[in-house]
C-alpha positions as CSV (number, residue, x, y, z in Angstrom):
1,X,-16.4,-118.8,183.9
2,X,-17.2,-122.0,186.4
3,X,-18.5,-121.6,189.7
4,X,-16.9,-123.6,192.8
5,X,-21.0,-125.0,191.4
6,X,-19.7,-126.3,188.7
7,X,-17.0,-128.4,190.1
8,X,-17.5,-132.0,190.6
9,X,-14.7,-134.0,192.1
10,X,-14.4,-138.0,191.4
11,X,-12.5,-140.8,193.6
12,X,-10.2,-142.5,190.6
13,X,-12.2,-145.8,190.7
14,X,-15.4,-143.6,190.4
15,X,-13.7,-141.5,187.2
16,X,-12.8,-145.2,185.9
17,X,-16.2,-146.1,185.9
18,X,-15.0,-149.7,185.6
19,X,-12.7,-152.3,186.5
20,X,-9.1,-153.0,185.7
21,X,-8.2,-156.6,184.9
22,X,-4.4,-156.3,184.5
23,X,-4.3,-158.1,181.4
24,X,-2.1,-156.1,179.5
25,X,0.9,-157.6,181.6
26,X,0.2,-161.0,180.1
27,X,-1.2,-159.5,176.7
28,X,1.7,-157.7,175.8
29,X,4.9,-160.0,176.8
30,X,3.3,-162.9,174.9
31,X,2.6,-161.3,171.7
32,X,6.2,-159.8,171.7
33,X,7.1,-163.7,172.0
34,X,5.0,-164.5,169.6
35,X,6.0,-161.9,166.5
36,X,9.6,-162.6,167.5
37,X,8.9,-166.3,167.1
38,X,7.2,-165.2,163.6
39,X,9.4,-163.1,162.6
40,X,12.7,-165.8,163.5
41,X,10.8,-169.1,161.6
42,X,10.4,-166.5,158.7
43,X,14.1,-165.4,158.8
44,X,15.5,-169.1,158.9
45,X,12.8,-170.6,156.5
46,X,13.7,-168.4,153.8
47,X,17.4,-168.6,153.9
């Protein structure tokens, strides 16, 4: 069984160990653009 010893308690940045850059906003919304744009030139190109 664990102690109160054994506890260790972590702020959230300090769990993170690291940094978040927030560039999954801008990742994401462009590559939906992107495979949409794709996936319509492929649609029209091949009618």
């Amino acid at each position: 069984m664990a102690d109160e010893h054994d506890k260790v308690e972590l702020s959230t940045d300090e769990a993170r160990a690291g940094t978040t850059p927030h560039m999954t906003r801008y990742i994401l919304p462009v590559s939906m653009v992107l495979v949409i744009v794709v996936f319509a030139f492929l649609l029209f190109t091949r009618l």
